[in-house]
C-alpha positions, 0 to 999 in steps of 0.5 A: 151390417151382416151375421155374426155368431157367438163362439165358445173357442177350445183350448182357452184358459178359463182367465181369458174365456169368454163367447168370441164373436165372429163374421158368418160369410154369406156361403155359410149363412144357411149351415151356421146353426146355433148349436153347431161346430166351427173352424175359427183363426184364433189369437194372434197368429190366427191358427184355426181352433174347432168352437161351438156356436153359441148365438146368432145376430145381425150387426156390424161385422167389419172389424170381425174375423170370419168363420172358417168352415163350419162342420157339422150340417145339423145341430150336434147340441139343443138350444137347451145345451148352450144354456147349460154350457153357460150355467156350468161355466158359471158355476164349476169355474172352468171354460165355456168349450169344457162344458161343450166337450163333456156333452158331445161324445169324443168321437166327434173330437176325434174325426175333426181332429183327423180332418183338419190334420189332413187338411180337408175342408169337408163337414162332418156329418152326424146324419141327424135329421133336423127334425125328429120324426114320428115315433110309433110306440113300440107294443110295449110289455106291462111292467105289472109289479104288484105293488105293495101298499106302501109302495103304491102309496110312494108312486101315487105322490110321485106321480101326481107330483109329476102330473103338477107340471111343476118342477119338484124334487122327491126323495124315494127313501127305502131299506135295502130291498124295499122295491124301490124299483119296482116304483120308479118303473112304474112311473116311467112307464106313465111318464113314457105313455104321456110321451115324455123323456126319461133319464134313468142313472146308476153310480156304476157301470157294473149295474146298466147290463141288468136294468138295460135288459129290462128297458130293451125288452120294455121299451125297445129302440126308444130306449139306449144305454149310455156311459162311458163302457161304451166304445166311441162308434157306440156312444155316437150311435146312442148320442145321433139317436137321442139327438135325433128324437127317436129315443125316450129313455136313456139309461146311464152313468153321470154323464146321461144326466147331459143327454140331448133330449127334448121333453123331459119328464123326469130324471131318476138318480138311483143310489142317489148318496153316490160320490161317482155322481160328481165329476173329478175333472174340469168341469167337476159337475154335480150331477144332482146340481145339473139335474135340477137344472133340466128337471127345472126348464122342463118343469119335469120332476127329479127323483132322488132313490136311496136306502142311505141318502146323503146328509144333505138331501135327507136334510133337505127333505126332512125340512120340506125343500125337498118332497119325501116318500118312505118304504119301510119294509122289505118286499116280499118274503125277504127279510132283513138278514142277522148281523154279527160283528166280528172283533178281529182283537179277539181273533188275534188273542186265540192265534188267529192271522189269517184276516178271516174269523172264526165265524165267517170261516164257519158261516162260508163252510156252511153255505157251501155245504147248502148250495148258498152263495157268499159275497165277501167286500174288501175295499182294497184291490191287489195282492199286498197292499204295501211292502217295507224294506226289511233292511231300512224299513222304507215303503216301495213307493211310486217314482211320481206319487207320494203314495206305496205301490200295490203288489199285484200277483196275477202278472207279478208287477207293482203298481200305482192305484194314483196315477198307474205306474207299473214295474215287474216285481223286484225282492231289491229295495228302491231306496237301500239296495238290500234283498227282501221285502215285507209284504203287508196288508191284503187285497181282493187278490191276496183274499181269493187266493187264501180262501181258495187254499182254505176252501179248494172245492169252492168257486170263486169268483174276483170281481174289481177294476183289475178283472173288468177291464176289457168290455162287458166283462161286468156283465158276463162275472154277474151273469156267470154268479147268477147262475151259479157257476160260482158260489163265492164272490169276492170284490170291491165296492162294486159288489156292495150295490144294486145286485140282487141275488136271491141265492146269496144268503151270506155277506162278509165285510173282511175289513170295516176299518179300511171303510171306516176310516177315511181323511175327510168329513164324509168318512162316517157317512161313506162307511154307513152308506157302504155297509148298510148297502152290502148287508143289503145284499143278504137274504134278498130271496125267501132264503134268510140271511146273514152278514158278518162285519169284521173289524178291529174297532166294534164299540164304533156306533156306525158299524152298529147303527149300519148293522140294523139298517138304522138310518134315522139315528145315524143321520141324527147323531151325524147332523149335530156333529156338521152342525157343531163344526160347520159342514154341509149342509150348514154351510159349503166347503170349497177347496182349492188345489195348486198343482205344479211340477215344483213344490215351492212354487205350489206351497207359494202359490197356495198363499199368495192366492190365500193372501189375496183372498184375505185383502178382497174379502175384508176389503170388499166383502166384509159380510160374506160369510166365510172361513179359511183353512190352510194352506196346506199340503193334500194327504197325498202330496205328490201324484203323477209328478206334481206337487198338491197344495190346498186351501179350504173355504167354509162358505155360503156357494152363492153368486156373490162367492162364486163371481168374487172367486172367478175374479181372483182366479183370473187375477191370479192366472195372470201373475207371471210368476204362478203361470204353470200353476194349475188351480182346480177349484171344487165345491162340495165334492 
């Protein structure tokens, strides 16, 4: 009889993961901590592998192997963490280690990889205190928004939904402008009081510097940034301090939402319709998903922001599963700005090719005559978005995407917005060897370099993921347009949310058609959702407003619908069309993508999994409501040299579907003939 502790292993394949048990030797009996880092021998040649100890008991432990070394001397994830390892494990199809590495900063990765290279057996040591000590609170500053009354309505329930002790979910749902801000910072100034923590997250990078000043001046070092902006020694100082207990706030992009704090009172997704809000690698997470969890066991309450909420919520909300608080007004003087819809039909009728209208030509002129400021959206990076040989009329394509490169004229190179390949700039096409190419479509690049030839006294400023690389460089673009150093901001969809400049006046969509009109069922919501926040924009101090949406298709009801920040009648005409055709949230769609380095095998592996899921569910879970559609290839079939296929499921995301789907996953990985096959399986993405 000895101790044994439960182990999440790294490194295993999701069709043999499970918690490994192993002997704790009795010199390691005072450091092996539930929520602490390993070394243990692994498989058959018992090659050391880092693991996380996920339990401990007594028991008989002559057949276990030992634990080797354990790193760390204090627990590196709460107790709370191992059961929401388990939870994600569960519930995103992947493995126990997967869920412990997206919690637990890289950097830790990183040292014990150093260490056991070099082969010392030393433990890392995160200096986190073992208990947290008292923490002063800091001589806060009052918020002291004066709250309109619709606004203290709103907080009023919000609060004592939070003072319930029970664990809820409340809608905060308000036009563009309406201060929905202001209120949830006056609940977390209430919930800080009663000293509890708070999650605060925003879908981007781009909007933590603003917010974060605000919360350090408040809140000082009980409150941290944390994101993946973040170099690795500073997120490991964010991550010691949270751990610690020193921290009540932290503010951040998804991953905040896997803070280890202690107490938590209440979670806020602000822009909550959010796709950033769900993870596109293994584990594909739901921030929402997650947040209700930990809003759940704290009995804390989970605040969903937004001036477009996503369909599923807003459903959720109208029919009482979720509570509700509406903002209607804009505060202050703002108010909403004059919305023109440009027919760029009509542009190319009178000779007009330059992409800019008439209208928005004139309106930009004149805001700069005034001193006003401009934000034009184009929703597509680069210079030329693609080039056709003029000779055989084929697309420069990239070598390892089945997808047009993107001329980019700041270093004159060709890229893949897929998978990043880049190469110099050539006139001789790839396919036929012939010299010329034509150049079409535009980017932000190809944007600011015309209206800086149309405007030349103008300053303008590009802000997309080209021009942001390098760290805190959203915060200095912002910073420099807030005061003025430029009066033209040119962008992608980062411009479009959450900035607030009282001296912009002007909005300009250059192409709606580009949002509009996506490949899958969500593209009318996204576009809605995306419009209505970058109209938003306009107008937001006591100066009026005005947007001007360009598009080839203006008889498109979401362009108007989103013009009049009309959200109750787009919801209304868009959730009869889920309904009619089955999408969330009448029912969940799961897809299931088989990547390889050969397309045959892919396309064969799409179905036989197929196949078997047709045997199972007819043979063992007839009742089981679903709807198979595929296989077929992915719009984009082939990125970073491996071949996508792809079947979709119309389903009820129950434990029932999602145990039968481990199964088949499992049993599927163990077919030989399918071994390099990489299956990712997502729910409602």
């Amino acid at each position: 009889m000895g101790i044994f502790c439960g182990v999440a292993v790294e490194k295993t394949k999701f069709n043999f993961d499970k918690i490994f048990d192993y002997e704790v030797p009795i010199a390691l009996e005072s450091k092996a901590l539930c929520g602490c880092r390993v070394m243990v021998p692994f498989g058959k040649g018992d090659k050391l592998r880092q693991g996380m100890i996920m339990y401990l008991s007594k028991g008989d432990t002559s057949e276990m192997k030992p634990v080797n070394l354990v790193l760390d001397d204090a627990r590196v994830i709460t107790e709370e963490m191992v059961s929401l390892a388990s939870f994600m494990k569960e519930r995103y199809f992947c493995t126990y280690y997967e869920c412990i590495k997206a919690m637990i900063p890289s950097a830790m990765h990183y040292d014990t990889a150093k260490l056991i290279k070099k082969g010392f057996g030393l433990s890392l040591r995160p200096e986190i205190p073992e208990q947290a000590p008292k923490v002063q609170s800091v001589a806060m500053k009052k918020t002291d928004t004066i709250l309109t009354q619709e606004q203290q309505l709103a907080y009023l329930n919000l609060y004592n939904k939070y003072k319930s002790s029970k664990p809820v979910v409340s809608m905060l749902y308000g036009i563009t402008g309406s201060g929905k801000t202001s209120v949830f910072m006056k609940l977390i100034e209430d919930v800080y009081r009663d000293n509890k923590s708070v999650i605060l997250m925003v879908p981007e990078i781009a909007l933590t510097p603003q917010i974060i000043n605000v919360f350090q001046e408040l809140y000082g070092e009980e409150s941290v940034s944390f994101h993946s902006g973040l170099s690795l020694k500073e997120r490991m100082k964010a991550y010691r301090m949270m751990l610690s207990g020193r921290v009540k706030i932290v503010i951040g992009t998804r991953s905040a939402v896997l803070a280890p704090l202690e107490n938590i009172g209440l979670i806020i997704m602000d822009e909550s319709q959010e796709s950033a809000y769900k993870s596109d690698r293994s584990p594909r997470y739901s921030t929402l998903e997650i947040a209700k969890y930990r809003t759940a066991n704290h009995k804390g309450l989970l605040l969903l922001s937004s001036a477009t909420p996503d369909m599923v919520s807003y459903y959720h909300a109208v029919t009482g599963r979720y509570d509700m608080n509406v903002l209607k007004e804009r505060f202050g003087f703002a108010q909403l700005p004059e919305v023109i819809t440009a027919d760029m039909n009509a542009e190319l009728s009178y000779g007009n090719t330059s992409g800019f209208s008439s209208a928005l030509l004139e309106a930009i002129d004149e805001n700069l005559e005034r001193g006003y400021q401009t934000i034009l959206l184009l929703n597509r990076r680069g210079h030329h978005t693609f080039l056709t040989c003029k000779g055989c009329h084929e697309p420069v394509q990239c070598p390892n995407c089945s997808i047009s490169l993107t001329f980019h004229s700041v270093n004159n190179k060709l890229m893949c917005h897929y998978c990043g390949y880049t190469v110099p700039y050539s006139e001789k096409c790839p396919v036929c060897g012939h010299l010329g190419l034509r150049h079409q479509g535009t980017g932000t690049q190809k944007t600011e370099k015309d209206l800086a030839e149309i405007f030349p006294s103008a300053r303008i400023l590009r802000l997309d993921t080209d021009c942001v690389s390098k760290k805190n460089t959203h915060e200095h673009l912002l910073s420099a347009f807030a005061s003025g150093d430029y009066n033209i901001l040119v962008g992608t969809q980062m411009v479009a949310k959450g900035l607030n400049f009282p001296n912009v006046t002007l909005v300009g969509v250059v192409n709606a058609d580009q949002i509009l009109y996506g490949d899958d069922y969500q593209s009318f919501e996204k576009a809605f959702s995306l419009l209505t926040q970058v109209v938003g924009r306009s107008g937001r101090g006591n100066k009026k407003g005005k947007a001007i949406i360009q598009t080839y298709t203006p008889e498109n009801p979401v362009i108007a619908m989103a013009a009049r920040q009309d959200y109750e009648s787009f919801y209304k005409s868009e959730i009869l069309l889920r309904k009619a055709l089955l999408y969330p949230p009448f029912a969940d769609i799961c897809v299931l993508m088989f990547i390889g380095l050969d397309k045959l095998t892919a396309q064969n592996g799409a179905l036989h999994f197929s196949k078997l899921l047709v045997e199972t569910v007819s043979t063992y879970f007839e009742n089981m409501p679903i709807r198979i559609l595929g296989p077929c290839p992915v719009p984009v079939l082939k990125v970073e040299k491996r071949y996508r296929y792809q079947l979709i499921l119309k389903c009820r995301n129950s434990k029932n579907f999602r145990q039968m789907l481990s199964g088949l996953l499992i049993e599927f990985q163990n077919n030989k003939d399918f071994k390099n096959l990489k299956v990712n399986i997502d729910i409602n993405s």
